[in-house]
Backbone as CSV, one residue per row, in Angstrom:
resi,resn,N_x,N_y,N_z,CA_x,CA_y,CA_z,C_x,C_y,C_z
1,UNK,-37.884,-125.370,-36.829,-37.951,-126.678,-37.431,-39.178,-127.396,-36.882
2,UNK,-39.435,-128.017,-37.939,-41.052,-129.082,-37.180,-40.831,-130.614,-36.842
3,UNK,-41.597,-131.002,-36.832,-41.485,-132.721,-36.524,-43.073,-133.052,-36.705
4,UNK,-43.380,-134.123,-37.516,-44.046,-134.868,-38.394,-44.364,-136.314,-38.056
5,UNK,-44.980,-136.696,-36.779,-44.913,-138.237,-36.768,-46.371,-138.625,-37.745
6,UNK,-46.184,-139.825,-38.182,-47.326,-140.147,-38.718,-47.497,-141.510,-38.423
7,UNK,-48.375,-142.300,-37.852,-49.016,-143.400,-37.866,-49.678,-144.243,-39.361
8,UNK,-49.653,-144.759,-39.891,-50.180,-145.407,-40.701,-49.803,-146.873,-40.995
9,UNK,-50.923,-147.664,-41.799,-50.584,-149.090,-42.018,-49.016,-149.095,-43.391
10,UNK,-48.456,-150.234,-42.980,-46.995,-150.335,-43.929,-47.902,-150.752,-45.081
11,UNK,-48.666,-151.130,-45.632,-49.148,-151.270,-47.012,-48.788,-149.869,-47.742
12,UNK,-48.892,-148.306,-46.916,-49.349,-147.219,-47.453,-48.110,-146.630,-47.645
13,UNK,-47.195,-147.424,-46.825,-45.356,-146.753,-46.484,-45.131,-146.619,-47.893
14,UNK,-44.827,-146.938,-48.622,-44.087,-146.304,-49.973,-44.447,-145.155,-50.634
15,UNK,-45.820,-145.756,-50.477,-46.681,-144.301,-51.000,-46.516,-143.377,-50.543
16,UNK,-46.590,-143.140,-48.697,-46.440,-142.181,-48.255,-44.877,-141.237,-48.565
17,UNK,-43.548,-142.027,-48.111,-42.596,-141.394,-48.491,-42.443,-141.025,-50.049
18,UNK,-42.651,-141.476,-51.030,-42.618,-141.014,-51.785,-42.716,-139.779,-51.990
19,UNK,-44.225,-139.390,-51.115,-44.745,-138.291,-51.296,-44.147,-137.153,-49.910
20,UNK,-43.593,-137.653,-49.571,-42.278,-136.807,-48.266,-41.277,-136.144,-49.055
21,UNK,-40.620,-137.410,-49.659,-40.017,-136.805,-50.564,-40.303,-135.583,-51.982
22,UNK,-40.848,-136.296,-52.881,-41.358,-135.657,-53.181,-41.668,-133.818,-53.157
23,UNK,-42.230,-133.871,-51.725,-42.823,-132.823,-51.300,-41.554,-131.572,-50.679
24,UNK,-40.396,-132.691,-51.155,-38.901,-131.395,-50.682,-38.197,-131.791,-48.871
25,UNK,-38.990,-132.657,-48.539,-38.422,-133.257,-47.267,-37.329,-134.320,-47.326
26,UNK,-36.231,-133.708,-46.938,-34.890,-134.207,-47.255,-34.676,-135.396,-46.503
27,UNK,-34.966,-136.150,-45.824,-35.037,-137.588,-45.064,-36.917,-137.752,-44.366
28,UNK,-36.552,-139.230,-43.714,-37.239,-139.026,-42.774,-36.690,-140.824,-42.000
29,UNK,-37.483,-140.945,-41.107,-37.322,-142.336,-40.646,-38.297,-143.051,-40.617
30,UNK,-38.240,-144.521,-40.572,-39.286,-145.187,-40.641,-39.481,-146.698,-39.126
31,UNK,-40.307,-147.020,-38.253,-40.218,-148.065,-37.912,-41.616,-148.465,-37.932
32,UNK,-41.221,-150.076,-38.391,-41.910,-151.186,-38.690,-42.839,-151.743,-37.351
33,UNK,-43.920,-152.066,-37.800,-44.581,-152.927,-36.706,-44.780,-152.452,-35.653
34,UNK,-45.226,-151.267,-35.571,-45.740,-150.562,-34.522,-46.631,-151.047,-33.933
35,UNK,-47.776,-150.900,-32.748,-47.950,-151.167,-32.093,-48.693,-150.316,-31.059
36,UNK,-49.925,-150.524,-30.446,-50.601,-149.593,-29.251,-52.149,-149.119,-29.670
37,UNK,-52.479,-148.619,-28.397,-53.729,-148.652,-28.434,-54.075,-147.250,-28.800
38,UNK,-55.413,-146.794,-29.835,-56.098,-145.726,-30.488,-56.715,-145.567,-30.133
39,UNK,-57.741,-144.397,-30.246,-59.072,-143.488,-29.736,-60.165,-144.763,-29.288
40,UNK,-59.937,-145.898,-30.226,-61.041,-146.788,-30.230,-61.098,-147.675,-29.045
41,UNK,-59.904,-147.563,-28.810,-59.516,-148.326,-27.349,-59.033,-149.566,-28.021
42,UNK,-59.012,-149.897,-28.957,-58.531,-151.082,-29.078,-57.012,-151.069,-29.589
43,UNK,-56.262,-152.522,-29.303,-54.977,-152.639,-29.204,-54.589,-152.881,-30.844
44,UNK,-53.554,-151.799,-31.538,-53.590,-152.260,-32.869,-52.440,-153.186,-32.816
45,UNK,-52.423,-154.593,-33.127,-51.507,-155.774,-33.635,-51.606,-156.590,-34.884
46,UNK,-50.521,-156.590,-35.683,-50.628,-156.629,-37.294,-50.551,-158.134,-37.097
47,UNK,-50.875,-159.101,-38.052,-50.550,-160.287,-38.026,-49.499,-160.930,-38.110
48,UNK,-48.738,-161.883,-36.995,-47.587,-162.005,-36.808,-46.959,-162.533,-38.513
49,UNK,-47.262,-163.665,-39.035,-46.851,-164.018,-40.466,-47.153,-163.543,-41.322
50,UNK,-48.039,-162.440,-42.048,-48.271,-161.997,-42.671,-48.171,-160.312,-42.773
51,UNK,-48.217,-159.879,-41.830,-47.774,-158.509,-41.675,-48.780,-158.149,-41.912
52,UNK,-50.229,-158.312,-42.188,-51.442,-157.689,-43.088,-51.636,-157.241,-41.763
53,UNK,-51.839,-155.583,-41.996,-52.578,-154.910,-40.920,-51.662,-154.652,-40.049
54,UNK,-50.377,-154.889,-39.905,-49.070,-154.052,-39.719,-49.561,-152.648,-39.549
55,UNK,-49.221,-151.910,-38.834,-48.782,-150.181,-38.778,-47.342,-150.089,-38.762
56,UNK,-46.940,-148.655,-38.932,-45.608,-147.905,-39.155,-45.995,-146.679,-38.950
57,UNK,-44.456,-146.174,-38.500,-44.436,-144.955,-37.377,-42.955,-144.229,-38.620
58,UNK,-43.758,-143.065,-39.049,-42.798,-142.351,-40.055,-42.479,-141.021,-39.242
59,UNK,-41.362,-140.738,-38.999,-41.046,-139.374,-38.164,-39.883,-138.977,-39.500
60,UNK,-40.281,-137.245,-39.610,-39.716,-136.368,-40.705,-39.828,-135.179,-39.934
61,UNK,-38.493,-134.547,-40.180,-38.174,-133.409,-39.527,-38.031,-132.379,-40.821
62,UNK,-38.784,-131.230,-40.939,-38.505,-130.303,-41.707,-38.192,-128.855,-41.180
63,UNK,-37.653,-128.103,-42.294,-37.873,-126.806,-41.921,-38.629,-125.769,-42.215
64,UNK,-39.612,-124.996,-41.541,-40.671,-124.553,-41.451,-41.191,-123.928,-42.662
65,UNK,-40.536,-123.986,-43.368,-41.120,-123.099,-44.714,-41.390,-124.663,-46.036
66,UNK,-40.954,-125.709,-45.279,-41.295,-126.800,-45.984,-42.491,-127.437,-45.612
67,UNK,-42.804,-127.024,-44.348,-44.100,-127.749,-43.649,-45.416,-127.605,-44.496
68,UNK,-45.521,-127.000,-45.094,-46.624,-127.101,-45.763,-47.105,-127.175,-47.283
69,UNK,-45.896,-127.570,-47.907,-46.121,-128.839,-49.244,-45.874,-129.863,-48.578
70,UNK,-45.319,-130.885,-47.639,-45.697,-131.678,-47.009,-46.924,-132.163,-46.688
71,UNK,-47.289,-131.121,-45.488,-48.645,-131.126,-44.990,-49.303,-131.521,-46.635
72,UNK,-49.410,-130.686,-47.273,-50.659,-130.633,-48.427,-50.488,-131.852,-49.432
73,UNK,-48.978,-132.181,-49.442,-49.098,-133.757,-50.162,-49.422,-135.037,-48.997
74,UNK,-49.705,-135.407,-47.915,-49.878,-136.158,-47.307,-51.377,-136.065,-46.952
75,UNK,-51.662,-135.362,-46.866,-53.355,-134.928,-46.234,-54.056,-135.956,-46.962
76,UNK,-54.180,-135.224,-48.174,-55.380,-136.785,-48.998,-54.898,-138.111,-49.067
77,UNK,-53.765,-137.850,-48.892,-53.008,-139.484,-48.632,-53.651,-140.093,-47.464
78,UNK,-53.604,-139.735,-46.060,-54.240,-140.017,-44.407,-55.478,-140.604,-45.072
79,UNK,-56.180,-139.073,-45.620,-57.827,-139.577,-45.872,-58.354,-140.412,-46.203
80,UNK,-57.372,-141.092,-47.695,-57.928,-142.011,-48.462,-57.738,-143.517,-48.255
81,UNK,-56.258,-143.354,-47.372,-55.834,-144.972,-46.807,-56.281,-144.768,-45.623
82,UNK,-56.086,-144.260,-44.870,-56.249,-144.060,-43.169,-54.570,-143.419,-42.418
83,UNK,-55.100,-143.373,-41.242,-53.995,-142.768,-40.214,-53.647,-141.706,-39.681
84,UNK,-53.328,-141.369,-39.417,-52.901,-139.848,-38.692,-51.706,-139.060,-38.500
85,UNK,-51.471,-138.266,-38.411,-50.409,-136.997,-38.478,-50.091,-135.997,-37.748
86,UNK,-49.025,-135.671,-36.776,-49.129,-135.007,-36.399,-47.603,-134.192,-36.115
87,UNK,-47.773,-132.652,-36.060,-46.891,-131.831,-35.994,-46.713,-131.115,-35.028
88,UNK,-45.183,-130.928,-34.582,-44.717,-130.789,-33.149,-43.048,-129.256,-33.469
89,UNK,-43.439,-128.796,-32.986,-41.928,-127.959,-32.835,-40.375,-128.366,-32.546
90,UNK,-39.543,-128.537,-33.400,-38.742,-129.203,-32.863,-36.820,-128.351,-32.873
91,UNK,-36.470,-128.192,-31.662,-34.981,-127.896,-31.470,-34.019,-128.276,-31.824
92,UNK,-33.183,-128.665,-32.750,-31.793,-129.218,-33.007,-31.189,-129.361,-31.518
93,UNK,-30.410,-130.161,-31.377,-29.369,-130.144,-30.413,-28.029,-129.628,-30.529
């Protein structure tokens, strides 16, 4: 099984799950208003009343033979809005 966190701004959140779904990934989770510092060094904080420039933290757990219509529907998605992705091995309990 894999694990899928992705960073991106909440403007892109719908779009993105859509395309989770979509792509045969049977859930995933989502939290709001993320938060922390990137490669750039700088601290990402969305605007408190407006949310513009908000990030969100999407974690999707698949199973390995799904990982990659995933992967391939999200990719140009990252590119074209921004953010990042990344995939990790993951154990059931």
């Amino acid at each position: 099984m894999k694990r899928i966190d992705l960073f991106l701004s909440e403007r892109e959140l719908n779009r993105v799950c859509k395309a989770i779904t979509a792509a045969g990934a049977k859930g995933y989770s989502v939290m709001r208003h993320v938060t922390g510092m990137g490669p750039s060094g700088e601290i990402s904080e969305g605007m408190d009343f407006s949310g513009l420039g908000a990030n969100a933290h999407v974690i999707v757990f698949v199973e390995d033979a799904v990982l990659a219509a995933v992967s391939k529907a999200l990719k140009p998605l990252l590119k074209r809005y921004g953010g990042v992705g990344f995939v990790s091995s993951a154990d059931p309990l």
